[in-house]
C-alpha positions in Angstrom: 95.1 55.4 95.0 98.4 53.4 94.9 100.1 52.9 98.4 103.8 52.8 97.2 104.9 56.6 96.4 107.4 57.0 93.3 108.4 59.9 91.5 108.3 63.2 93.0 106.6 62.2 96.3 109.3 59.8 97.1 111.5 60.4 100.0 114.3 59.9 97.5 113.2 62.4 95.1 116.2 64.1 93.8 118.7 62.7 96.1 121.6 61.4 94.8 121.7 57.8 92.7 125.3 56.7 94.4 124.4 55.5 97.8 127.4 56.8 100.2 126.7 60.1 99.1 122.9 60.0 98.9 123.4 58.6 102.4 125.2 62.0 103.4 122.3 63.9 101.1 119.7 62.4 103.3 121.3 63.7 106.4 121.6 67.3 105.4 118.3 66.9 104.1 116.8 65.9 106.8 118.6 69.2 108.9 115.9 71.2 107.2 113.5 69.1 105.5 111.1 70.5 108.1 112.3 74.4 108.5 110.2 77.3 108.2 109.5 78.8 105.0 110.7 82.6 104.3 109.6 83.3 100.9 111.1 86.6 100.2 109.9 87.1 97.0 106.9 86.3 95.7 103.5 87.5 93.7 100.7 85.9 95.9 97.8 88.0 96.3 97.5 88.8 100.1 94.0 89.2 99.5 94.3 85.6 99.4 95.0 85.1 102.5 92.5 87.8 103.9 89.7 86.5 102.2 90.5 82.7 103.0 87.9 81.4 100.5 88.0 77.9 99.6 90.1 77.4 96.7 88.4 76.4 93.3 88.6 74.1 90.9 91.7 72.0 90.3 91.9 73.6 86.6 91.3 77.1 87.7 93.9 76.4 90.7 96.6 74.1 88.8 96.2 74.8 85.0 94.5 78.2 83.9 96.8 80.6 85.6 100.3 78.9 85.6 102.2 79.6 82.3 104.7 77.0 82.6 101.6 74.3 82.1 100.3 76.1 79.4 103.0 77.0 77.4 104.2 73.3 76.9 100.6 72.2 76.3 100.3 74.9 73.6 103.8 73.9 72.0 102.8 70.4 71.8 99.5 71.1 70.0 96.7 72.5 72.4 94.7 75.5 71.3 95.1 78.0 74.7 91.0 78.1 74.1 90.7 75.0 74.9 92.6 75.2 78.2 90.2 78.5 79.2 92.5 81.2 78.9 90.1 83.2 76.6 87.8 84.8 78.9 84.7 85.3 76.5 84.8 81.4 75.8 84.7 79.4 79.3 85.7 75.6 79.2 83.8 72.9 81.7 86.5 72.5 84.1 86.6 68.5 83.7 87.1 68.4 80.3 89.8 70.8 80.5 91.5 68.5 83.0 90.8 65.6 80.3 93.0 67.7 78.2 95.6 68.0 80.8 96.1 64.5 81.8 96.5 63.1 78.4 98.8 65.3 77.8 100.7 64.9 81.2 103.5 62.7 79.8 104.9 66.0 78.1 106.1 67.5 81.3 108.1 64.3 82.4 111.3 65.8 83.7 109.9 69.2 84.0 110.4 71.8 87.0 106.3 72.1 86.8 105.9 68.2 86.7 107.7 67.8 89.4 106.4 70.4 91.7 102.7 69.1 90.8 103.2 65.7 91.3 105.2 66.4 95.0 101.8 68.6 96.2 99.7 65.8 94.6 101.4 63.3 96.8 101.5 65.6 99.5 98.4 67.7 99.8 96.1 65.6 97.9 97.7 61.9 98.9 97.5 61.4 94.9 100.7 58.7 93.7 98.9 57.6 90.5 100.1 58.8 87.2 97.6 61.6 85.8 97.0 60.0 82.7 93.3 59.6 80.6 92.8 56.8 82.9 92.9 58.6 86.3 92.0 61.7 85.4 88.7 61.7 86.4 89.3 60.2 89.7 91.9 62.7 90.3 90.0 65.4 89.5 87.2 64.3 92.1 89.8 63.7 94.9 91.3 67.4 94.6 88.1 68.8 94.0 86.7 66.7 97.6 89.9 68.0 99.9 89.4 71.8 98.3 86.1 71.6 99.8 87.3 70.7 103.6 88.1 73.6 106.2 91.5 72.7 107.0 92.6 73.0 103.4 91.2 77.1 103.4 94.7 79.5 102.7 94.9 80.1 106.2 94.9 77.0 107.5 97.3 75.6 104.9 99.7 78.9 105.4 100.1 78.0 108.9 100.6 74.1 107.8 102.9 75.0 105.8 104.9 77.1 108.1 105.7 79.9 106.3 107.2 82.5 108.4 108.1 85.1 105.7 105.9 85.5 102.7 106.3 88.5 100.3 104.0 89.8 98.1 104.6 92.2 94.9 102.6 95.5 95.2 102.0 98.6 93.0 103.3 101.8 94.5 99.8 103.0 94.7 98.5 100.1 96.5 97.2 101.3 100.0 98.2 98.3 101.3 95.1 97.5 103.5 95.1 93.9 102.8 98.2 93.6 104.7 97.3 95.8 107.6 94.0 93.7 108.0 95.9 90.6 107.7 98.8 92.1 110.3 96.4 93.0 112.4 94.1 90.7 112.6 96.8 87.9 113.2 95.3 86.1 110.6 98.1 83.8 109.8 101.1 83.1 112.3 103.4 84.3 109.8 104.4 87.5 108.5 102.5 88.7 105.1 105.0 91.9 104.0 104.4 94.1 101.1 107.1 94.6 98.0 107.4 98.1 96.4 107.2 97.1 92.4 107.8 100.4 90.9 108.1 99.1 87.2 105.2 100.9 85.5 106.3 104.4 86.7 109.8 104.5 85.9 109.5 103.0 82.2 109.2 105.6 79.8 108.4 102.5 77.0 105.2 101.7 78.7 102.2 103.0 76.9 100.3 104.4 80.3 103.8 105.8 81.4 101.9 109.7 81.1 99.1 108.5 83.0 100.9 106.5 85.5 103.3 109.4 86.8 100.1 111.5 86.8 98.3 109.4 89.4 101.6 109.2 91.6 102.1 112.9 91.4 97.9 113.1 92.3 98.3 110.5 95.1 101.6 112.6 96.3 100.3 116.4 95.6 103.9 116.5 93.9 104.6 119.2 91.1 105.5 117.8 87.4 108.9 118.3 87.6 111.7 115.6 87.4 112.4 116.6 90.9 108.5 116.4 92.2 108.7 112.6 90.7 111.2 111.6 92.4 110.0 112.9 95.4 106.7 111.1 94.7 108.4 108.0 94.6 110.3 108.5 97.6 107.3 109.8 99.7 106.1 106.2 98.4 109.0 104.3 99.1 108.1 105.4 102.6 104.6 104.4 103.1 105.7 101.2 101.9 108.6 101.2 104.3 106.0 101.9 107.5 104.0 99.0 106.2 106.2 96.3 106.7 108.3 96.1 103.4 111.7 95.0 103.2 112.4 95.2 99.3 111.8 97.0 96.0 111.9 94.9 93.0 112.8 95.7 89.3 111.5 93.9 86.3 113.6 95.5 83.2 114.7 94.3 79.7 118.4 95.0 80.4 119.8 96.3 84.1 121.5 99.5 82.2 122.0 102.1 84.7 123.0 105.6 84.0 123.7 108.8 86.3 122.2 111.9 84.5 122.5 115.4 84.7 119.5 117.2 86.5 119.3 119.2 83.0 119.2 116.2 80.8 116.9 114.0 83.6 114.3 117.1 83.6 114.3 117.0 79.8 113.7 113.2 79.3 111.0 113.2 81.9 109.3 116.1 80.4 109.0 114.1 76.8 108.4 110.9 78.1 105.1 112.6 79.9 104.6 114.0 76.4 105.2 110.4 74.3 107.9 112.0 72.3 111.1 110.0 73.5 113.1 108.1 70.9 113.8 104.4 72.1 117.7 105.4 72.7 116.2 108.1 75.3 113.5 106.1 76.7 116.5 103.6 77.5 118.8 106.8 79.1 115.8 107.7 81.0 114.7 104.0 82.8 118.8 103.3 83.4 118.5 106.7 84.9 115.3 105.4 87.4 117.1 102.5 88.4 120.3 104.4 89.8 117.9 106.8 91.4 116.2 103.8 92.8 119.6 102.4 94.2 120.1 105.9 95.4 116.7 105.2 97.6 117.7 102.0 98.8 120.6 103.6 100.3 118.7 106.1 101.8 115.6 104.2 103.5 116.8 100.7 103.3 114.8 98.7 100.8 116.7 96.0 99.6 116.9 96.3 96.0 116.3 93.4 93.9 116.3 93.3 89.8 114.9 90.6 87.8 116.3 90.9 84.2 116.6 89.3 80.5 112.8 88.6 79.5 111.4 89.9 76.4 107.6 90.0 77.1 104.8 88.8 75.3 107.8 87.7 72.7 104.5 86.0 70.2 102.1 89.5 69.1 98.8 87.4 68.0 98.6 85.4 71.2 99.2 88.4 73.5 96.6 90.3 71.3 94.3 87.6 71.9 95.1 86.5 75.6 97.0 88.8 77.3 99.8 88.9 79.3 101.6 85.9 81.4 100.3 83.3 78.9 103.6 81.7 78.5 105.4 83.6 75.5 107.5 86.0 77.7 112.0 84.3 76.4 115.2 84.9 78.2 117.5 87.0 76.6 121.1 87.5 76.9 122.0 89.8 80.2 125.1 92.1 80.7 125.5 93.2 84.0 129.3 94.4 84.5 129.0 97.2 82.3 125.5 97.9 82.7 125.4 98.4 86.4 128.6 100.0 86.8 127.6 103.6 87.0 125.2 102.5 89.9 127.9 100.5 91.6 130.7 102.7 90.9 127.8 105.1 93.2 126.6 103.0 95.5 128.3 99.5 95.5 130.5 100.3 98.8 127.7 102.1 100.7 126.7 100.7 103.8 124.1 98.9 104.2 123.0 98.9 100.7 121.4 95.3 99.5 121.8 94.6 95.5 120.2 91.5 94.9 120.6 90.4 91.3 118.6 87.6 89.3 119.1 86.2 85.9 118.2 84.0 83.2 121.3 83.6 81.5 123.0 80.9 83.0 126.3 82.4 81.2 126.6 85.1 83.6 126.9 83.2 86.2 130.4 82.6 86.9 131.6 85.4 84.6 129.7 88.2 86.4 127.6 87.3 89.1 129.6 85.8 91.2 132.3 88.3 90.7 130.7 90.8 91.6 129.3 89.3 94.9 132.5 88.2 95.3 133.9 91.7 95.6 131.0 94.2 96.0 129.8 94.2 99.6 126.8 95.2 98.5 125.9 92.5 96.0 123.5 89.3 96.3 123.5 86.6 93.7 119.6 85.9 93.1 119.0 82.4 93.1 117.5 80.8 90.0 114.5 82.4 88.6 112.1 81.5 86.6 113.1 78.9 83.8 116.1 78.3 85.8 113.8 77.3 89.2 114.6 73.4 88.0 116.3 70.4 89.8 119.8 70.8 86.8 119.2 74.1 86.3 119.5 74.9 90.1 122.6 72.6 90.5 124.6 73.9 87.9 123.6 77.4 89.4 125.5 75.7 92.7 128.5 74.9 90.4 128.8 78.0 88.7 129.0 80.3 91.6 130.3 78.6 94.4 133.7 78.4 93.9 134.4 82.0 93.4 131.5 83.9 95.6 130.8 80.3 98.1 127.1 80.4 99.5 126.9 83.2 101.9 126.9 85.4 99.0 123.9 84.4 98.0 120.1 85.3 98.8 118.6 82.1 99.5 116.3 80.2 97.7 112.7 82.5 96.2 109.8 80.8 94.8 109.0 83.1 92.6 105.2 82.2 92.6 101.7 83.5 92.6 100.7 79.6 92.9 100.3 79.5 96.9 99.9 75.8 97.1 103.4 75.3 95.2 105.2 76.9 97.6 106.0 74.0 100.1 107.2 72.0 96.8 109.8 74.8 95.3 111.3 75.5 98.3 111.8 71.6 99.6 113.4 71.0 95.8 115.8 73.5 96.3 116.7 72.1 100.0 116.8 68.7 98.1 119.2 70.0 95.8 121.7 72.0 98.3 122.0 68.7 100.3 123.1 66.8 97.2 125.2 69.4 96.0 126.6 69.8 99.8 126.8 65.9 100.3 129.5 66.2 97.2 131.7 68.2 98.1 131.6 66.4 101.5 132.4 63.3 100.0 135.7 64.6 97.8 136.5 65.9 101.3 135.7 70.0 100.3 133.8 70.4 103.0 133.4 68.7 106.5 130.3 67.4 107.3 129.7 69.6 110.6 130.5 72.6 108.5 128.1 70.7 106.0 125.3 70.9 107.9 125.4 74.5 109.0 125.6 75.5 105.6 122.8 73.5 104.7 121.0 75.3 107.6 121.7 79.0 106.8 121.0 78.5 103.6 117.3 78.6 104.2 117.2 80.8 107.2 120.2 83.1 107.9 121.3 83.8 104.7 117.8 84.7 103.3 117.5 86.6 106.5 120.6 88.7 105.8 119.9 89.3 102.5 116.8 90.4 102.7 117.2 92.2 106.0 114.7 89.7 107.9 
């Protein structure tokens, strides 16, 4: 391998070109550069970490399950059989890899190229290109370190010094993965459990019957409205005793209505039968998601919603592969409208956490941030998902600063059930806070004492806060 280190493994990566200011960049930088990791939200299997089995193969670790990689392989031309992803036809790891490499130059400039070239450089010692020419001996140098002790989940968990990390469970879950992990003090960190309530408060979902029947089973609940929600709070609680801090929301649209008990008992009753129209199934899940701020209030979770992805967008390749094979598109998000039944509720109650995530770069400045900036209650999510890039995440900086500043914010989330990319996501976005801090220190915004405290809170107290840590 090459000795000098370009490209994302450089100590310059994503620093400022102008030197004065990347001068004040690396400072700030370098306030954090090593700071724990709290990863507040995440989808890691903690059975990852239980198990602690040696990772496997670079493609199964890198390429198979990430759909970022294989979405803009399959847009430039490679069949997603090919890659693996149908499980009836398996693909020889190497030549899969082949595949990759001589397609790398397509992610030049990509959030997922440059988070897999900094752990390359950094967990592998890998600086060459991955190109048809390296490929090969790439493959055979991350396929050699898998193999060694020190590189088993534990071991790189504590390396990595993650403090926090947060998982995203079903309701049902009995959560002994993190109880064995908790107390077996198998990591130095903290592994905490995330209520994920999505399937059971969806009316749209086809198991929706079946879903509320095992939580009412699991619960001994009647089959009334009021027995569900019961259900779900009796949940909420287990949850609660088990170490978890938040309950996240994946929806279409974050529409929130407050029903009558009348109306909410006759939804519920024909969405168990499959005889809601698409209008009602829309009154029904905006009615779950005020009920669910309505629990937050009560027992503390800090809510969380992650809207404006229409899932499984392309029919045959869903058919064929499943889900979270990279055909789930933003959409356009309205939240000031949407959520103000549920703020008009709840938005002033104390204590209550709102923490909300989009893909719309347009709301932003017209809605996020206002609303952080006046709801005591409200978080701005950081960027999510296609928006979890170098620009992407400075123009988020731009956008909402001014109006809401950064302690309205929830700190940076990686988002990921890639373990090993975790170290890389959050050390871009401390990258990118110190060049966005180091500007407005140079126009003279900000002093460079109050610079570097900013820089510091923004990956420890202000996650903390948020997320009640």
């Amino acid at each position: 391998m090459n000795a000098a280190v370009a490209g994302p493994g450089s100590p310059a990566a994503l620093l400022p070109v102008d030197p004065h200011t990347r001068e004040i960049a690396e400072e700030l930088y370098a306030e954090v550069a090593d700071a724990p990791i709290i990863s507040p939200h995440g989808h890691v299997d903690p059975r990852l970490i239980l198990e602690d089995a040696p990772f496997p193969d670079p493609v199964e670790l890198f390429i198979r399950h990430d759909h970022y990689v294989t979405r803009l392989l399959f847009a430039g031309g490679v069949s997603l059989d090919d890659l693996g992803l149908a499980a009836d036809r398996p693909q020889d790891p190497r030549a899969v890899w082949r595949l990759v490499a001589q397609n790398w130059h397509r992610f030049a400039g990509t959030a997922s190229g440059y988070w897999l070239g900094s752990l390359f450089a950094h967990l592998f010692g890998i600086v060459d290109e991955l190109d048809g020419s390296t490929a090969d001996a790439i493959f055979h140098r991350i396929s050699t370190v898998l193999g060694e002790p020190d590189f088993r989940p534990r071991a790189l968990f504590d390396r990595f010094r993650i403090e926090v990390l947060a998982t995203t469970d079903d309701p049902l879950d009995d959560l002994a993965a993190h109880r064995a992990i908790s107390d077996g003090r198998a990591v130095a960190g903290r592994v905490i459990p995330t209520f994920r309530p999505d399937a059971y408060l969806d009316p749209a979902g086809a198991d929706f019957p079946e879903r509320v029947q095992s939580l009412l089973d699991a619960t001994a609940q009647p089959g009334t409205f009021a027995g569900y929600l019961r259900a779900l709070e009796e949940r909420r609680a287990y949850f609660v005793a088990e170490g978890a801090v938040s309950a996240d929301h994946g929806v279409r649209d974050p529409f929130t209505a407050d029903l009558s008990a009348t109306d909410a008992e006759r939804l519920f009753d024909r969405a168990r039968a499959r005889s809601l129209e698409p209008n009602e199934q829309r009154l029904l899940r905006g009615h779950m998601l005020f009920h669910m701020a309505r629990m937050s209030v009560a027992d503390g979770l800090v809510m969380t919603i992650h809207p404006g992805i229409s899932r499984n967008h392309h029919a045959p390749t869903f058919e064929t592969y499943g889900p979270d094979t990279g055909h789930d598109i933003p959409l356009r998000t309205e939240f000031t409208d949407n959520l103000q039944p549920l703020l008009n509720a709840f938005g002033t109650a104390p204590g209550f956490h709102l923490v909300l995530f989009a893909v719309d770069e347009t709301v932003y400045s017209r809605e996020l941030a206002p609303l952080a900036g006046f709801y005591p209650s409200v978080y701005i999510g950081a960027p999510w998902w296609f928006l979890d890039a170098p620009d992407a995440m400075m123009r988020f900086r731009s956008a909402v600063t001014e109006t809401a500043g950064f302690y309205r914010g929830s700190g940076f989330i990686d988002d990921t059930r890639a373990f090993l990319s975790i170290p890389a996501r959050h050390d871009m976005a401390r990258r990118v806070d110190a060049s966005f801090l180091a500007r407005l220190v140079r126009q003279e915004r900000v002093g460079l004492a109050a610079a570097r405290r900013i820089a510091r809170d923004l990956v420890d107290e202000i996650p903390r806060k948020a997320f009640k840590l």
